[in-house]
N, C-alpha and C positions, 0 to 999 in steps of 0.2 A: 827764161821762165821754164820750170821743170814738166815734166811731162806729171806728172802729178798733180800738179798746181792749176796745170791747164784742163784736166779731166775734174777735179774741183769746181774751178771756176763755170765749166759749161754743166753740171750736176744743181749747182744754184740757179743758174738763168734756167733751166728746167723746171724746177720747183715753183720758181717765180711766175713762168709761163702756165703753170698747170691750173689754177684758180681761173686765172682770165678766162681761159680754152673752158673749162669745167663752165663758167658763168655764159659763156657764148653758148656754149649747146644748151645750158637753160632755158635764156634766154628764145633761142630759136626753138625748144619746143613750147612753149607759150605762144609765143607768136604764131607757130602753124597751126595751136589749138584753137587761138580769138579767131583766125583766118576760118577755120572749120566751121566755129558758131557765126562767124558772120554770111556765112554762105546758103548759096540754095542748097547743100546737100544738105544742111543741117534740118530743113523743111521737112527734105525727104526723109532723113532719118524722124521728125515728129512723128509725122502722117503715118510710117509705119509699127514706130513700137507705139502707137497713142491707139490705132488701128487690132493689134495682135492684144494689147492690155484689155482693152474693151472686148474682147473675142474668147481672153478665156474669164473676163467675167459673165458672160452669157454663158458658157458653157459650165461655169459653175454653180450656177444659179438657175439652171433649166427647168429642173425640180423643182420650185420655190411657187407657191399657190400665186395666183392673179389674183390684182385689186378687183373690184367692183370696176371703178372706172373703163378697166382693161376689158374685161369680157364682155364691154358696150361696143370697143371699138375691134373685137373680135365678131361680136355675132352680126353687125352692121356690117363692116369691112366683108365678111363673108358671103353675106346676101348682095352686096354690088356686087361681088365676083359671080355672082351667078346669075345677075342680070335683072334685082327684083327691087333694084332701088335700096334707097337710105329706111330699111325696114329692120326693127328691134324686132325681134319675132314675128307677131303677125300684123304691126301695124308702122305706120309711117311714123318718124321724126326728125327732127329737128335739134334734139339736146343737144347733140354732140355735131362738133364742127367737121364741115366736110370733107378738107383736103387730106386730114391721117385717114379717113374712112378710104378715099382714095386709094390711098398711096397702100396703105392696107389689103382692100380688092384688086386692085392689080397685080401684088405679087402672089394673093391665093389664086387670081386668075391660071396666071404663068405656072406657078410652083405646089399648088395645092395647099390644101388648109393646114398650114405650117406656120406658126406664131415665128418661133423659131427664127425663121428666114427673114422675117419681117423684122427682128431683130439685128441679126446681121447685116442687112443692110441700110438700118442706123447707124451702126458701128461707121462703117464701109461711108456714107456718106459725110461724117462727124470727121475725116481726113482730111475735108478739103480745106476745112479752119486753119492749121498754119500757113497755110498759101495765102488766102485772104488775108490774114491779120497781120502779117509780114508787111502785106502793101499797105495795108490801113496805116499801121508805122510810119513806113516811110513816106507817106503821103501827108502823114503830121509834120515832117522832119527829123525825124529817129534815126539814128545811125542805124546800118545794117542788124550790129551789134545789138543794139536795142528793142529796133523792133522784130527779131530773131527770140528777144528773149519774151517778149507780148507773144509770141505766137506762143512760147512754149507752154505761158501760163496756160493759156486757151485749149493748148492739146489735151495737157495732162487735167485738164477743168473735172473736179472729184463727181460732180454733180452729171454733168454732161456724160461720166461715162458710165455713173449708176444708169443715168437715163435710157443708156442704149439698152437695158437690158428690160425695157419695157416698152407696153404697146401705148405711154404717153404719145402724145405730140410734138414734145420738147425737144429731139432729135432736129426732125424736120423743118420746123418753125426753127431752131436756133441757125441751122445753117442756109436758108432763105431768106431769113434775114440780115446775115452778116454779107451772103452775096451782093443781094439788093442795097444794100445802103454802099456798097465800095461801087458796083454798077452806076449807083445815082451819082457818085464822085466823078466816076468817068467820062460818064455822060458831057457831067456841067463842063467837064474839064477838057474835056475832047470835043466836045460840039458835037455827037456823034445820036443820030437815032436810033442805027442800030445795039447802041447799047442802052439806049432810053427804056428800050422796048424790054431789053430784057430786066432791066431795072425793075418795069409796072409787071413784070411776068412773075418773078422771082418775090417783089414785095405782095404780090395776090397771093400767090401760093403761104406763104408766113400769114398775112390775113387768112387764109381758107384754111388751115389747120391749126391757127389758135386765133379765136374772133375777137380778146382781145387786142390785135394787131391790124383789121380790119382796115381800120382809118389811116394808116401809115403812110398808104399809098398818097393820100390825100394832104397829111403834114408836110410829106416828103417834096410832093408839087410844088407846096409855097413856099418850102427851105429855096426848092428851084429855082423859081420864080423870081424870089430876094435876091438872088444872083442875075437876073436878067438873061434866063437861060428858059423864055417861054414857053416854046416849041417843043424843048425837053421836057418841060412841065407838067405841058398838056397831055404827052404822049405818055406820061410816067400814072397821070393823074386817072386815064382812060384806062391803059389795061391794068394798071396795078388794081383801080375797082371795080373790071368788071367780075372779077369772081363773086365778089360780095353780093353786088346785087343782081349776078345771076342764080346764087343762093338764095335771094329774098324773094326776087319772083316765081322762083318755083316752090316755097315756102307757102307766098300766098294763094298760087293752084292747086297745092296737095294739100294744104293745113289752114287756107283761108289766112291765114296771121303773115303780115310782110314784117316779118321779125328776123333777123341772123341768126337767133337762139333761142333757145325757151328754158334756159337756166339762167335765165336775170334775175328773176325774181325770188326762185329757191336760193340764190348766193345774199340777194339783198336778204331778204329774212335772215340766212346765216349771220349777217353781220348788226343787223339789227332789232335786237331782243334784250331780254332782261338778263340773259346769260352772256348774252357777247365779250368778248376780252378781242385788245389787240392781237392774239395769237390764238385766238379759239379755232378759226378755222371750221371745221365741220365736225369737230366735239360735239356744238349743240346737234340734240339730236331732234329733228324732225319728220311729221309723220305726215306726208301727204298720200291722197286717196288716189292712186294714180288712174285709178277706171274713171275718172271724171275728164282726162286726158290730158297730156303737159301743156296744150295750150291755153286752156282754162285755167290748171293748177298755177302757169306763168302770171298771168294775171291777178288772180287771187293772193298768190305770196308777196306780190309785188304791192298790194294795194294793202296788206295788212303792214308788209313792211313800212310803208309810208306814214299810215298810222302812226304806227310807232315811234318813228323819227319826230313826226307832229308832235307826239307829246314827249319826246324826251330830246328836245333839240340842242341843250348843252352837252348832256350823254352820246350822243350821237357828234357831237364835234370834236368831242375827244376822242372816240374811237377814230372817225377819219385821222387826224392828226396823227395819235400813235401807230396806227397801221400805215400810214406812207413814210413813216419810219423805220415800221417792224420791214418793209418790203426789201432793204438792206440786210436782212439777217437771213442768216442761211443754211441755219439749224431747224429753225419751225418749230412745232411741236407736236412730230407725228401721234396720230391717233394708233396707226396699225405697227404690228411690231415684225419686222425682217432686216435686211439689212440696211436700209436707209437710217432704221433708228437703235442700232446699236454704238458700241463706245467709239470704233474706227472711225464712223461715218460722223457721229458728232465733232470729232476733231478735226476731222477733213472739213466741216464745214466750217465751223470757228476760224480754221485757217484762211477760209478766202475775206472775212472780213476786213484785214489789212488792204488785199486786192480790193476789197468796194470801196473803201476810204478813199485811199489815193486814185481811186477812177473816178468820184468824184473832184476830187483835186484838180486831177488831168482835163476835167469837164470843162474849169471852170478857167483853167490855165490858156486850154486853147479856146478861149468861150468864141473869137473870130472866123475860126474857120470852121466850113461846110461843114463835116463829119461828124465835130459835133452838134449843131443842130438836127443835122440826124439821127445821131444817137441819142441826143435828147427826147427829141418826137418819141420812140420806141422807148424808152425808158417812164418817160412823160406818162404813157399810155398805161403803163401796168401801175405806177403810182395812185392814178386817177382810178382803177379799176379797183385795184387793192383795198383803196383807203376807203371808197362807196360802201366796198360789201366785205369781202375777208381777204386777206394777207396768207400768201402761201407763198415757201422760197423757190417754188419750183414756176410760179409768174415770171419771176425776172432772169430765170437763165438763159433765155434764149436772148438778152441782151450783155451778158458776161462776157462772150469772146470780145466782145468791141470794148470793154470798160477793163479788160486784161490791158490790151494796148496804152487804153487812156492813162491805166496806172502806169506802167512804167514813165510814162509822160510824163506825169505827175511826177515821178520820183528824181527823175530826171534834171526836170528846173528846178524843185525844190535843193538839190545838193548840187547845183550848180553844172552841172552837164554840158560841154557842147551839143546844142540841139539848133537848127538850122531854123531860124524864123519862118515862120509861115506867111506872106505875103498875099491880099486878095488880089 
């Protein structure tokens, strides 16, 4: 054979080899990419660009006037920092839940009267969600891969990271609540007090700065419980309410009323009137005399609302109905105009309706195990609150990180997924 023929010949076996070799390194970077998203660094990569995105939306947004809501939970927050109590100007109350007033006066304590600040470290706290939601995954039976990609929904949550740029409660309440419900997994799961405790610690704190969550503590017991996991129960069941009603008793020394709030009544009136719409929310506009004081005015709105119900009890069943359906939607229909209701923000919201569909899927798919009964209770709660008095999407975010996960669950067995059964 000629020396020609032979330098031919090995020119072809080259050619032939060069595709394979080209498909191998394909292949091997795919591989080290799925490797990458199935891993904890990928966590740590959420937590920080999900952390730094949220940080130049406050900073972009500094400028931007405060709600009403906000400068309740500024001049209140402000006065615990200086030691005068839960006081609106010159008097006591009650409207507003006490754990953001907290969380609020402690850091004007530290930092001074810095909204600001108080901001950022929503941001700063709303990091610890892909960590959590990764194990809530894999604690369904989600591949790494999977539930990697449940956290990611959760990071980048459109709603959660408007949130940080306000002095809501929805920060804190969403991410005490997503501890507390993986805590309560641990608990049952570990047999472990120590994490019982911090379980009822974590679900007060979400009770004590959104008082719809209040009772959680107390669902969460008897999810326990139905596991035969007592002892955790009890312990979950004691500290998770005593915030609550260590709010009610000091409610009824400063204000005579053993009430958690004194905006039950102004929301039932919102929801039940001759204007009401499942998505009215606080369009209707109401005029109460507030020199007669919110514990009186709670009363009265409360008793005129019932009224009302009295006589228009079909009326009133159809708004509950549609409203614990509107409580899925995630657009609303703001009254005030900034960036929550411009064209971005609506599309951002529209987009997680997919996410709520299939996190109720997910709901229903794992309906045997623990997690979800917990997620349920927390979801349960804002239904029930929703659909009495008004429907607003920003009720149900602080249970979204956990229905991120469920979805992918959901999507998961729907197209046929290896996903690891869940065994009680």
């Amino acid at each position: 054979m000629s020396k020609d023929t032979l330098l031919t010949e090995g020119a072809r076996e080259s050619a032939l080899r060069e595709p394979n070799r080209s498909a191998l390194s394909s292949h091997g970077l795919n591989s080290q990419g799925l490797n990458w998203l199935r891993s904890d660094r990928w966590l740590w990569l959420l937590a920080i660009a999900g952390t730094l995105l949220r940080l130049a939306l406050i900073f972009g947004t500094r400028h931007h006037d405060r709600f009403y809501d906000e400068l309740d939970y500024d001049n209140i927050g402000l006065a615990v920092s200086q030691g005068l109590g839960f006081k609106n100007f010159t008097y006591y109350t009650v409207y507003r839940a006490p754990g953001q007033l907290v969380f609020v006066g402690i850091i004007y304590a530290i930092f001074g009267h810095h909204p600001l600040i108080v901001e950022i470290a929503e941001a700063l706290l709303l990091a610890v969600l892909p960590f959590v939601c990764a194990r809530v995954g894999r604690a369904l039976g989600l591949s790494p891969l999977l539930a990697n990609l449940g956290a990611t929904l959760a990071a980048f949550h459109p709603a959660l990271t408007y949130a940080s740029t306000t002095l809501y409660p929805t920060a804190l309440t969403t991410v005490a609540l997503t501890v507390g419900v993986w805590f309560c997994w641990q608990a049952m799961q570990r047999d472990r007090m120590g994490l019982a405790i911090w379980a009822g610690i974590t679900l007060g704190i979400a009770g004590s700065a959104t008082t719809t969550f209040a009772p959680l503590a107390f669902l969460a017991a008897i999810v326990i419980a139905w596991k035969r996991r007592f002892k955790i129960a009890v312990l979950v069941l004691v500290v998770g309410m005593a915030p609550a009603l260590a709010w009610m008793i000091r409610n009824e020394i400063v204000l005579h009323d053993f009430a958690i709030a004194t905006n039950g009544g102004y929301n039932l009136q919102l929801g039940a009137n001759d204007e009401a719409t499942p998505r009215s929310g606080n369009w209707v506009e109401l005029t109460p005399d507030w020199t007669k004081g919110e514990v009186y005015l709670d009363r009265e709105e409360a008793k005129e609302a019932k009224a009302w119900i009295h006589a228009h009890r079909a009326r009133y069943a159809e708004l509950v109905v549609l409203r614990a359906i509107a409580v899925f939607d995630s657009a609303g229909k703001p009254k005030t105009e900034g960036l929550h209701s411009g064209r971005l923000a609506q599309i951002a919201a529209w987009s997680l309706l997919p996410v709520m569909i299939f996190g109720v899927i997910g709901l229903v798919v794992y309906r045997r195990h623990a997690l979800t009964w917990l997620t349920l209770a927390a979801l349960g709660l804002v239904i029930l609150s929703s659909a009495a008095t008004i429907a607003k999407p920003r009720f149900r975010f602080p249970c979204d990180p956990l229905l991120c996960v469920f979805a992918i669950g959901g999507v998961a067995r729907i197209t046929g997924m290896r996903v690891k059964p869940y065994t009680d």
